[in-house]
C-alpha positions as CSV (number, residue, x, y, z in Angstrom):
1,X,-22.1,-75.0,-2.5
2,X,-23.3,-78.6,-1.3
3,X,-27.1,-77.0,-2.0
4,X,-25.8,-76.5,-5.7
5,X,-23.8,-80.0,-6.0
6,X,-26.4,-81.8,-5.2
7,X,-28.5,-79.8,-7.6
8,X,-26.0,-80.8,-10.2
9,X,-26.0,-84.8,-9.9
10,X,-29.6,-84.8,-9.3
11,X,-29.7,-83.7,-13.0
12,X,-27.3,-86.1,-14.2
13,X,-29.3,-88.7,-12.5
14,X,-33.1,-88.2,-12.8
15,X,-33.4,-87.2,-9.2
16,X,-36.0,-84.6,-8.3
17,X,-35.2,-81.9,-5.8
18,X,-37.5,-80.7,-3.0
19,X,-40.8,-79.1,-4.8
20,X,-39.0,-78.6,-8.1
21,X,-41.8,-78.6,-10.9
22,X,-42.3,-80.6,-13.2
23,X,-43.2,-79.4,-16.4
24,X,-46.3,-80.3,-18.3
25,X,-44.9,-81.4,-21.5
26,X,-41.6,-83.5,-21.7
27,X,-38.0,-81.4,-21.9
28,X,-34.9,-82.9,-22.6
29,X,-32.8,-82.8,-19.1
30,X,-29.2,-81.5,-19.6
31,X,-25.9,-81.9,-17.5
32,X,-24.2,-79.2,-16.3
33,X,-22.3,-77.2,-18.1
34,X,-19.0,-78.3,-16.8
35,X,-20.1,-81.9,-16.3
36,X,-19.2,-84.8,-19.2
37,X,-21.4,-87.6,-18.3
38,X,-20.3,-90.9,-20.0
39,X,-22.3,-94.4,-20.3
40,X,-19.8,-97.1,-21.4
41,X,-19.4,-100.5,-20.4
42,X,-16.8,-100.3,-17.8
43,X,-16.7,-104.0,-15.9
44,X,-13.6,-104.7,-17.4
45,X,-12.0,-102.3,-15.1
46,X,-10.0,-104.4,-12.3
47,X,-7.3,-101.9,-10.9
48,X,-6.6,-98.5,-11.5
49,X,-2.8,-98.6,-10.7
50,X,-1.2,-97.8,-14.3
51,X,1.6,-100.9,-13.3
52,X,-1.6,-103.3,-13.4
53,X,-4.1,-102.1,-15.7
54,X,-4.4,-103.9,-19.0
55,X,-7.8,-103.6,-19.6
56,X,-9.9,-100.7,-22.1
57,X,-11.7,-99.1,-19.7
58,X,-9.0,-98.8,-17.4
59,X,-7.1,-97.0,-19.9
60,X,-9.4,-94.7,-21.0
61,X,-9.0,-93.2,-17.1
62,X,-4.9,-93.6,-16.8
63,X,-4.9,-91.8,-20.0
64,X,-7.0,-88.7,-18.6
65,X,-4.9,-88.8,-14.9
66,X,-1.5,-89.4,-15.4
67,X,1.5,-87.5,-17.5
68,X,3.8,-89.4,-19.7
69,X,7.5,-88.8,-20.9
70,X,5.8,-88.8,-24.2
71,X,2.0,-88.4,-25.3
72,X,0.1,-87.5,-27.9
73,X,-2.0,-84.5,-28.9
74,X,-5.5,-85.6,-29.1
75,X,-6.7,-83.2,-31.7
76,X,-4.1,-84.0,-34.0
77,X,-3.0,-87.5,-33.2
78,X,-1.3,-87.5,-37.0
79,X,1.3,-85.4,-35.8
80,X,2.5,-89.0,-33.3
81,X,4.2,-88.3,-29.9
82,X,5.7,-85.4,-28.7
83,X,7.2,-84.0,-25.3
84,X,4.9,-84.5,-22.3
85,X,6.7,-84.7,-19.1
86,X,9.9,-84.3,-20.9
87,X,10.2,-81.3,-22.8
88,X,13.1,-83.1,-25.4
89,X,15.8,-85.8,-25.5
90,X,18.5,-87.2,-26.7
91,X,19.8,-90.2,-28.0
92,X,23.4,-91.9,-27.9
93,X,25.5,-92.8,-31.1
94,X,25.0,-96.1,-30.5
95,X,21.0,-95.9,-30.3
96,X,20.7,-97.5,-26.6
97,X,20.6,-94.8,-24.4
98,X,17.6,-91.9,-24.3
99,X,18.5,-89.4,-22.2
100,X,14.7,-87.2,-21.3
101,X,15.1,-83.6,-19.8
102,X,12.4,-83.8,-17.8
103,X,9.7,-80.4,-17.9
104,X,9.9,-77.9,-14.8
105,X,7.1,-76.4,-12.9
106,X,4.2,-79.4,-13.2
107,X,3.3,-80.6,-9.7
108,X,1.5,-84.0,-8.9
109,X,-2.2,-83.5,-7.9
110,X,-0.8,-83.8,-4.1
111,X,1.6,-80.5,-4.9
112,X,4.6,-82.3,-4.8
113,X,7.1,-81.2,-8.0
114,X,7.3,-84.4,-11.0
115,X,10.9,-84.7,-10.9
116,X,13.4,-87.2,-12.6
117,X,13.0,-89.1,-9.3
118,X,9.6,-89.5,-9.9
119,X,10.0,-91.2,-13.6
120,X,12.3,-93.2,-12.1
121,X,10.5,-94.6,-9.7
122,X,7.7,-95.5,-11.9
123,X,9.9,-97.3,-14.9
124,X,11.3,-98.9,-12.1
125,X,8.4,-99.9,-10.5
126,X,6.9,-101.2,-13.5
127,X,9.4,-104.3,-14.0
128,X,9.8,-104.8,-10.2
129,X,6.2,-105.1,-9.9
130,X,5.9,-107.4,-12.9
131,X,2.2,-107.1,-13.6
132,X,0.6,-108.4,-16.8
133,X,1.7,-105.4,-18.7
134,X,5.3,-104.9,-17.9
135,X,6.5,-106.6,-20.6
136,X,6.2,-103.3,-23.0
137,X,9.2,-102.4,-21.1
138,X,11.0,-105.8,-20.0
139,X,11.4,-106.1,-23.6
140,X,13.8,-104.0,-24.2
141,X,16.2,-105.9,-21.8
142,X,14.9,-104.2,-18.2
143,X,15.2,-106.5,-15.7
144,X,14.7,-106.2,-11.7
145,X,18.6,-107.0,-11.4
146,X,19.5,-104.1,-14.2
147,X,17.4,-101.5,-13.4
148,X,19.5,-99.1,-11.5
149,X,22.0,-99.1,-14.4
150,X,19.6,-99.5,-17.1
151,X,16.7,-96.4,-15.4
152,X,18.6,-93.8,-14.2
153,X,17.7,-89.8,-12.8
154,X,20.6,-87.7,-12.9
155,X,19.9,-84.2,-11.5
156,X,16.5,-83.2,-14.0
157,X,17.1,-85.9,-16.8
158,X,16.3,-89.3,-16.6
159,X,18.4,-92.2,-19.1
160,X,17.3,-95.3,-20.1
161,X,19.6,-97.9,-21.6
162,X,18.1,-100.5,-23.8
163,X,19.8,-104.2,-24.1
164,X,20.3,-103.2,-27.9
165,X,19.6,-100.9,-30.5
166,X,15.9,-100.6,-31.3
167,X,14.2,-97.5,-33.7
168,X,13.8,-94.9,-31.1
169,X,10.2,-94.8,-32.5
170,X,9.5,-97.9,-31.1
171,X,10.8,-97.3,-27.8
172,X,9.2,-93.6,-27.8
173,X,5.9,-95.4,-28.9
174,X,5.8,-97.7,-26.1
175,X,6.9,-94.9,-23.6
176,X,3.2,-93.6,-24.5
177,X,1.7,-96.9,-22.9
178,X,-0.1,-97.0,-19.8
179,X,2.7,-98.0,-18.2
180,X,4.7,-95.4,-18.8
181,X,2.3,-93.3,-16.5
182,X,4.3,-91.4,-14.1
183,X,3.2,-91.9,-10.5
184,X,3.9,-89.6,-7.1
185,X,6.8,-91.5,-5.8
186,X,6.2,-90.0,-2.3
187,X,2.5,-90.2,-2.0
188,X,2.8,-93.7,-3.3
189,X,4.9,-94.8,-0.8
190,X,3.7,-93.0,1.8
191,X,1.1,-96.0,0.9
192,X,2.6,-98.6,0.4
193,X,2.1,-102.0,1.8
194,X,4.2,-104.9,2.8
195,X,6.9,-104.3,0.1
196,X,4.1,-103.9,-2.3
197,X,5.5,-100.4,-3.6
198,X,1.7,-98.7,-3.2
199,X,0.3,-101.2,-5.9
200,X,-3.2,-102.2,-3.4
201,X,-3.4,-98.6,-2.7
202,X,-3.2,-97.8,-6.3
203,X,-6.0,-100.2,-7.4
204,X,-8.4,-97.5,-6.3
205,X,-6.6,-94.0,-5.6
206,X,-4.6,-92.3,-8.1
207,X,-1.1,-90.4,-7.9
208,X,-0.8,-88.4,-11.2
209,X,-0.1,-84.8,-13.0
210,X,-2.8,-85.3,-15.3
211,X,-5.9,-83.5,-16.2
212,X,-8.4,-85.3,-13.8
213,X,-7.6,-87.1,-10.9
214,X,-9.8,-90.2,-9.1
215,X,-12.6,-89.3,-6.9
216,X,-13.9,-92.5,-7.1
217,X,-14.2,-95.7,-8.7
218,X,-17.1,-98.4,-8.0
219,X,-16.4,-101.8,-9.8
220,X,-19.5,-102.2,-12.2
221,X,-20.9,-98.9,-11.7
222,X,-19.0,-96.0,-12.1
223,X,-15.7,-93.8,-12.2
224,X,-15.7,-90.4,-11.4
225,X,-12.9,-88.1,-11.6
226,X,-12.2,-84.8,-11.0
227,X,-10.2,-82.0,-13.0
228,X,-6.6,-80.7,-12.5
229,X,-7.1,-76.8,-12.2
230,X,-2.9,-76.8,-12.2
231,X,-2.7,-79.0,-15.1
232,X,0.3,-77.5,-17.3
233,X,-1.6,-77.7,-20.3
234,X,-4.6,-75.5,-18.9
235,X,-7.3,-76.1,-16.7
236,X,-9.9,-78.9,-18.3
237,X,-13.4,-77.2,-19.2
238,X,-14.8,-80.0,-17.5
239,X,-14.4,-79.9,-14.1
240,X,-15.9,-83.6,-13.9
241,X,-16.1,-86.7,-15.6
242,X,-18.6,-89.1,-14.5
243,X,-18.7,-92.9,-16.6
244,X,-21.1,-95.0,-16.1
245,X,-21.2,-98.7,-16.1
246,X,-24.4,-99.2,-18.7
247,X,-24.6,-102.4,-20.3
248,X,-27.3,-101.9,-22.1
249,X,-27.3,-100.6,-25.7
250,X,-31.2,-99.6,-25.2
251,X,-30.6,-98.0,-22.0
252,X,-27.7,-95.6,-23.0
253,X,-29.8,-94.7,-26.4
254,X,-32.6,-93.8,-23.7
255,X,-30.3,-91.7,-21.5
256,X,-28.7,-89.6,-24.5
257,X,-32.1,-88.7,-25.8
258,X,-33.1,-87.8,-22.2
259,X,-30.3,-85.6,-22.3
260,X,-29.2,-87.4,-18.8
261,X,-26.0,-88.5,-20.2
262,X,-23.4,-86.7,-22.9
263,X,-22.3,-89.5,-24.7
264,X,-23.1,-93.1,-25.3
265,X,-20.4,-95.5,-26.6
266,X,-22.1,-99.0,-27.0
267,X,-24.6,-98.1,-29.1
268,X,-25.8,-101.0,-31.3
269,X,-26.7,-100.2,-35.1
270,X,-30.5,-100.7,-34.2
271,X,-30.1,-98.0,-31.6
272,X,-27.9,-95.7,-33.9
273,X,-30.4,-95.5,-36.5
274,X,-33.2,-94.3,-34.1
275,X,-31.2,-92.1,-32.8
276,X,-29.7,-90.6,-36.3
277,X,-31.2,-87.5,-37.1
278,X,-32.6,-86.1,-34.0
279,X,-32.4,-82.8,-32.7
280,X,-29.4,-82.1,-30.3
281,X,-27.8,-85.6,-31.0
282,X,-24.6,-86.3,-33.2
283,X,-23.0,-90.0,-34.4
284,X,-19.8,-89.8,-34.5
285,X,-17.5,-93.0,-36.4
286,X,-14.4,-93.4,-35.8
287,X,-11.8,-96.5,-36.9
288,X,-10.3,-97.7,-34.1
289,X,-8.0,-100.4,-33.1
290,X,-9.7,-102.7,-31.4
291,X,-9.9,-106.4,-32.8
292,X,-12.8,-108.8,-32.0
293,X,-11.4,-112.6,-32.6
294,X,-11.4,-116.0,-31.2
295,X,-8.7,-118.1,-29.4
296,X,-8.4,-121.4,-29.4
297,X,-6.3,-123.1,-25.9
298,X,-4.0,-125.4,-27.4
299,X,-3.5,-127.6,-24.2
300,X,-7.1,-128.9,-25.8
301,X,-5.9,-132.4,-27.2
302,X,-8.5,-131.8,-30.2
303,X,-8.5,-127.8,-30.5
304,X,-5.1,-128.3,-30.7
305,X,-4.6,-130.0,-34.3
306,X,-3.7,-127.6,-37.1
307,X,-6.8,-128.9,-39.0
308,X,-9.2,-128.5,-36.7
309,X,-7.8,-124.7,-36.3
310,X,-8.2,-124.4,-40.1
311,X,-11.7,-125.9,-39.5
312,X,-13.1,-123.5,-37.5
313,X,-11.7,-120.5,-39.4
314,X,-14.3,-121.9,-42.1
315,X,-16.8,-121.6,-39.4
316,X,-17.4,-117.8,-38.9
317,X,-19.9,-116.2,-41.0
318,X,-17.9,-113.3,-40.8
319,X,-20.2,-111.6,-43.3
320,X,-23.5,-112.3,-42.1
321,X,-22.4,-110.8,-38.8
322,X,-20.5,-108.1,-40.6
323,X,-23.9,-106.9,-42.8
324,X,-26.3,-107.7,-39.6
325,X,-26.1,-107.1,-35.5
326,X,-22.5,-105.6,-36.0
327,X,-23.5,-103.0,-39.2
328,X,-21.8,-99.8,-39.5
329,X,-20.0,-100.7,-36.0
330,X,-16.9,-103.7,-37.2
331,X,-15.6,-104.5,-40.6
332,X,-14.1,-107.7,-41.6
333,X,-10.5,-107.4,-40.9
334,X,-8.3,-111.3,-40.6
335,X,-4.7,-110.3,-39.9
336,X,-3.2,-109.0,-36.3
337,X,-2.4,-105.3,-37.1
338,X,-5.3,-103.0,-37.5
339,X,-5.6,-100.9,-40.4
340,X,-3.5,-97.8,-40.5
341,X,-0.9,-99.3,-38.9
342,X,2.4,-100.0,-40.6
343,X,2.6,-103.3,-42.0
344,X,-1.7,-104.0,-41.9
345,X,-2.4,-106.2,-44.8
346,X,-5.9,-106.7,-46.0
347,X,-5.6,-110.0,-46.8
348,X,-9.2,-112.1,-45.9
349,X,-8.7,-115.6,-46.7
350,X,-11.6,-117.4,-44.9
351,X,-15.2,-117.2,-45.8
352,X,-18.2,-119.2,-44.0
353,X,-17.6,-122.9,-45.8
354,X,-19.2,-125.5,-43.6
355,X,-18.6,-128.6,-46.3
356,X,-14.8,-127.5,-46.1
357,X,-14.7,-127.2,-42.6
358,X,-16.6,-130.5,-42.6
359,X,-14.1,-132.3,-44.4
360,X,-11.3,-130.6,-42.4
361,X,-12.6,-132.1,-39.4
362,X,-12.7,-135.6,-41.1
363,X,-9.1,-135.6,-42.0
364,X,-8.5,-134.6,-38.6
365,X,-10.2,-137.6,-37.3
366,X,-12.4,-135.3,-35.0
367,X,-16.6,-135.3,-34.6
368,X,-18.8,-134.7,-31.8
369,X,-16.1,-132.2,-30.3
370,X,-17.6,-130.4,-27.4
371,X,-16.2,-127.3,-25.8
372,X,-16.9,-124.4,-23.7
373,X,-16.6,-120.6,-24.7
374,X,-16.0,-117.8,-22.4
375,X,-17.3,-114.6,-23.5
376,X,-17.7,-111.1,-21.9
377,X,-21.1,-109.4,-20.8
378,X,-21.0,-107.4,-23.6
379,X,-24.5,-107.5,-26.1
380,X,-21.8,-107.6,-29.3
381,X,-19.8,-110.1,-27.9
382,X,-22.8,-112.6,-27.1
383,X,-24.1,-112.1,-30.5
384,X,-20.9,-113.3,-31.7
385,X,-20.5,-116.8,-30.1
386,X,-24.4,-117.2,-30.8
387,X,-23.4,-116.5,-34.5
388,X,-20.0,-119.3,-33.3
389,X,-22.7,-121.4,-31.7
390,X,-24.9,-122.0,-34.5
391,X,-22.2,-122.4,-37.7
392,X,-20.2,-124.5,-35.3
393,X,-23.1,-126.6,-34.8
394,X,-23.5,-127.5,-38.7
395,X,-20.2,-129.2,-39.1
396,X,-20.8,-131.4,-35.2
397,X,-19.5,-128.8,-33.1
398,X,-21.1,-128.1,-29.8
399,X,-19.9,-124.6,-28.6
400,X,-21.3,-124.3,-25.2
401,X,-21.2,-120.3,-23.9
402,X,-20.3,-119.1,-20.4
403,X,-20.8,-116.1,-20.1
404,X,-19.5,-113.5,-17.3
405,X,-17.9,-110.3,-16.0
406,X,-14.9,-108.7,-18.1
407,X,-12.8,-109.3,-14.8
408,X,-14.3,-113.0,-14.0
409,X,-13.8,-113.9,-18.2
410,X,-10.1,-112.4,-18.4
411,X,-9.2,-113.8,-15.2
412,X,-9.8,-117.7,-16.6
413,X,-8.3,-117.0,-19.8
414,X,-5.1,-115.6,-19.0
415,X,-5.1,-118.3,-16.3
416,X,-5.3,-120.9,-19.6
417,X,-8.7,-122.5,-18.3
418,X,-11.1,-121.6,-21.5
419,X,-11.0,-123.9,-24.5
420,X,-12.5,-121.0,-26.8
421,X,-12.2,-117.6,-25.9
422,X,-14.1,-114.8,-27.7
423,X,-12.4,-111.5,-27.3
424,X,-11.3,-108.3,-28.3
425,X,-7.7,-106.8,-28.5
426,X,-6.5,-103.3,-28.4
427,X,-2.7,-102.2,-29.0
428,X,-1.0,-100.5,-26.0
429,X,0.8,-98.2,-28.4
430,X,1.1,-97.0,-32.1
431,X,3.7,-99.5,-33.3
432,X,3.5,-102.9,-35.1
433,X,5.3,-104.7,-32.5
434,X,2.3,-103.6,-29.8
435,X,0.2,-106.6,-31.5
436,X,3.2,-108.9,-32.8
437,X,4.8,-109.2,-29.6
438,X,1.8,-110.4,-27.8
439,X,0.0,-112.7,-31.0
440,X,3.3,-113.8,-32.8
441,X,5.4,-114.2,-29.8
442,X,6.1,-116.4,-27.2
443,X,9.3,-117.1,-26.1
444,X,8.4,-119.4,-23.1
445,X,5.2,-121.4,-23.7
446,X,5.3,-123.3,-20.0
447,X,2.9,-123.1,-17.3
448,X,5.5,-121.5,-15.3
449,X,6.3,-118.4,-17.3
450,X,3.4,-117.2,-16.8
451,X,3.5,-114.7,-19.8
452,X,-0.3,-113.3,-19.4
453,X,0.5,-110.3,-21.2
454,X,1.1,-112.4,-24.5
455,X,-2.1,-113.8,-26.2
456,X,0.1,-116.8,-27.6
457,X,1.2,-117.6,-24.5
458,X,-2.8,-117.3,-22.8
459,X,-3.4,-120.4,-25.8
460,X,-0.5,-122.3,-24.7
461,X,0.6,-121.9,-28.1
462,X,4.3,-122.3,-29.6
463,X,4.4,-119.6,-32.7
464,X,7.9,-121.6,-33.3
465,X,10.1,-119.7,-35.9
466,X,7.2,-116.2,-35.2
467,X,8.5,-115.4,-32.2
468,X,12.1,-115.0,-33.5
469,X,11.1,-113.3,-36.9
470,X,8.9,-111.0,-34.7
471,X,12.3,-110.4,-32.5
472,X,13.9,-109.2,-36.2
473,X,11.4,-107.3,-36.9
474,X,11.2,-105.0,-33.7
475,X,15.1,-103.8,-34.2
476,X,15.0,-103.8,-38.4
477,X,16.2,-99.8,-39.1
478,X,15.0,-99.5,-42.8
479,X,11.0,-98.8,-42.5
480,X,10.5,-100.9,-46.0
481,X,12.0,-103.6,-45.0
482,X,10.4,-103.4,-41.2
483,X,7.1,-103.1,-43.3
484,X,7.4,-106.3,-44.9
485,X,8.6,-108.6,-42.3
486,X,5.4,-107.7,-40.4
487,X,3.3,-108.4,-43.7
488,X,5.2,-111.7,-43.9
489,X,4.7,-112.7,-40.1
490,X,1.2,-112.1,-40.4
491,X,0.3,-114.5,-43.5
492,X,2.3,-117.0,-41.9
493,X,0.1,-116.3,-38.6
494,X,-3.2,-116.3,-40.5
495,X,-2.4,-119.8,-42.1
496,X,-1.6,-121.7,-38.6
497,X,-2.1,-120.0,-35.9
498,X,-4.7,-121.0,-33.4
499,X,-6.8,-117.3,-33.7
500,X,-9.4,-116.2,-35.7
501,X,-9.1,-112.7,-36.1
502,X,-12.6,-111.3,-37.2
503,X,-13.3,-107.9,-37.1
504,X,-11.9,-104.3,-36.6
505,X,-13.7,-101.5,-34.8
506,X,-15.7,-98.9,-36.5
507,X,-16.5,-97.2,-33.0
508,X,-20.0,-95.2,-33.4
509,X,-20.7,-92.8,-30.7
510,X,-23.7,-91.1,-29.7
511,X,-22.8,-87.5,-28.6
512,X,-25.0,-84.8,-27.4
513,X,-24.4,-82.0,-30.1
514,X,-23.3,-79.2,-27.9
515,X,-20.1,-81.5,-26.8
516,X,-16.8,-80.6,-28.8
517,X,-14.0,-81.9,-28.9
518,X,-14.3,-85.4,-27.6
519,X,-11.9,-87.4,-29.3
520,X,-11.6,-91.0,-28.5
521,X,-7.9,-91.7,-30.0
522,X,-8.4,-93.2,-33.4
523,X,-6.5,-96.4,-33.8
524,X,-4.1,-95.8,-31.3
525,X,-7.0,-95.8,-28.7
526,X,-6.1,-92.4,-26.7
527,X,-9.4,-91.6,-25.2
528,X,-8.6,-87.8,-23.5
529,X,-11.1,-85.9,-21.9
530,X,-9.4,-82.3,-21.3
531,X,-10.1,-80.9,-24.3
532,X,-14.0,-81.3,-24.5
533,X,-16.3,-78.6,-24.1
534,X,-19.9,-77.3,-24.3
């Protein structure tokens, strides 16, 4: 058996074996049959535990490891949610109180039974921890004081009561979150840590009923996991998953014409065309959520006047990037909410206008502003604030670029210490509010609040009379009406708010052709790996 796994990786990775042969023309390698090997840029990762993680590539593996109340179907994410961990519910006449009949017969990876205990302790968990993601459920009024009133298991069914009456939709929607991953309340405590309720053990192990569970997971450099043979839904094809940290759009083109990897997902366009067409390879294109935008910290005495905002808005070539290094892989997109989502507008009212933005800056009494952008390690991303860096620099702006990790780049913006941040955003869950209530809202803009799970509130910025229209919106019945308000909100936002939202996400993946079924979650961004085969 160890004769044969070794066998296996030495495939995946270009090792030779013994006095294997080598063949005297070239052959394309393949995994094994039962192997999905994944290069993606994975160095956002910076903790596994589904009460920390905010970060894409973190999600892709929560997704794949843990069980939900609610999930979704990945090959037919039209149909929305449905019964996951709970098999049906029910809600009160009043509309603040869900009450989930919890499924019977799935086990945690560990063998111990997912009970209404379980989802208990992981809701719970969730606000008592208070990581950068909780607030998807401290907005609906859950609070460390409340929660054993407000989360409660009662035999196999598990209530929660909400501070008000919001569409169950939205509640449901955010149940489908990362953190509404339910975790092994016994093995998790059986690790926990100075009152730290298993979260350091958590960064790196995993404690789920999902279809894979974490073998490993090296910052930078990979994640492997490793299938469920008792999942409830069916044992994964797959029986691993292997991603690798490549950065490189070159070196993962390289790879999936080698056959040494199944899929590549940071191919550039250059690399998509050369790869279009070949034998055994498949693009795949696929709209997705993500937004790509820029952030301007309004503690900056000059990126903090509303002309200067306006200024740089007219400072983007958004088209020139659209039609060049970012072809066939982002569209132009300006408003909060991606497309498909209820309420997206279409609405793109800045164009590249360096005299405009020139005279913008005048009025404001600005020139020779300097300031620093932090951007990711990502070959897009640096294209993007070279693009920033140059147009900037023909109205008197000097844009100087730092440039670092995912975790090193988040961890000084959410810690309000960038002047310019260039970024992407994904929503957390197939709702308008996911991306209102984080770039609209800000109920507490001091340093104190330390809201790092609300991009208005990274920028130090006050949306004033937003956050409370974004509050209306969230609990509005009538889907119409609901539809408009979030239309409203985001002209409002695109005329003052300091972001520049730039592109959406046209995701093109490279794909070895005998891989089926890989879906990577459409807008809603539910990457799921059970269902591929070969």
């Amino acid at each position: 058996m160890k004769k044969l796994q070794k066998f296996a990786l030495s495939a995946v990775f270009g090792v030779f074996i013994g006095t294997m042969a080598i063949p005297a023309t070239p052959v394309v390698a393949e995994t094994p049959a039962d192997m999905l090997v994944i290069a993606n840029r994975i160095d956002d990762i910076t903790t596994l535990d589904p009460a920390e993680s905010f970060e894409f590539a973190g999600s892709d593996v929560i997704r794949n490891v843990y069980g939900r109340l609610v999930n979704f179907d990945p090959l037919n994410l039209d149909k929305g949610y449905e019964a996951d961990l709970a098999e049906s519910w029910t809600v009160s006449e009043d509309g603040r109180t869900i009450t989930f009949n919890i499924r019977e017969g799935v086990n945690f990876h560990s063998g111990n039974p997912v009970t209404a205990e379980d989802v208990e302790f992981s809701l719970r968990r969730v606000v008592t921890l208070a990581k950068t993601p909780s607030f998807i459920l401290t907005q609906f009024g859950f609070t460390p004081e409340n929660i054993t009133e407000t989360i409660v298991a009662d035999g196999n069914t598990l209530k929660i009561t909400t501070d008000k009456k919001y569409a169950t939709s939205f509640v449901l929607n955010c149940l489908t979150a990362t953190v509404g991953a339910i975790v092994d309340k016994k093995l998790v405590m059986e690790n926990e840590k100075d009152g730290d309720l298993g979260n350091e053990w958590l960064k790196t192990n995993s404690a789920g009923s999902g279809a894979y569970k974490v073998v490993s997971w090296k910052p930078s450099e990979s994640v492997t996991l490793q299938s469920n043979e008792d999942f409830y839904l069916g044992a994964p094809a797959m029986k691993r998953v292997i991603v690798r940290h490549i950065q490189e759009s070159a070196t993962q083109r390289l790879l999936l014409e080698k056959g040494d990897i199944d899929v590549a997902r940071n191919l550039n366009p250059e690399d998509v065309a050369g790869v279009t067409g070949k034998e055994g390879i498949s693009i795949d294109s696929e709209l997705r959520g993500r937004l790509m935008y820029i952030s301007l910290n309004q503690n900056h005495p000059e990126l903090s006047k509303p002309k200067v905002v306006e200024a740089i808005k007219y400072l983007i070539d958004y088209k020139g990037m659209q039609d060049s290094f970012l072809n066939g892989q982002y569209r132009i997109h300006q408003s909060f909410l991606p497309k498909t989502y209820l309420g997206a507008i279409d609405d793109q009212p800045y164009t590249l206008d360096v005299e405009k933005a020139k005279a913008l800056l005048k009025e404001a009494g600005v020139e020779n502003l300097e300031v620093e952008a932090g951007v990711r390690e990502a070959q897009e991303r640096v294209e993007i604030a070279q693009s920033l860096q140059n147009t900037f620099a023909q109205a008197g702006i000097k844009l100087n670029i730092t440039i670092g990790t995912g975790k090193q780049t988040l961890t000084r913006y959410r810690a309000r210490d960038l002047d310019v941040y260039v970024g992407a955003w994904g929503p957390d869950y197939p709702d308008p509010q996911t991306n209102a209530g984080t770039f609209a809202y800000n109920p507490d803009n001091s340093e104190e609040a330390k809201a790092t799970g609300l991009l208005a509130w990274r920028n130090a910025w006050d949306p004033g009379d937003l956050t409370a229209k974004t509050e209306a919106a969230v609990i509005e019945g009538d889907r119409d009406v609901r539809k408009k308000m979030y239309e409203d909100i985001q002209r409002e936002f695109q005329a003052r708010a300091p972001f520049a939202i730039m592109f959406q996400k046209d995701e093109q993946t490279g794909r070895r052709s005998n891989v089926k079924n890989l879906n990577l979650g459409g807008a809603i961004t539910a990457v799921a790996y059970w269902p591929v085969t070969k």
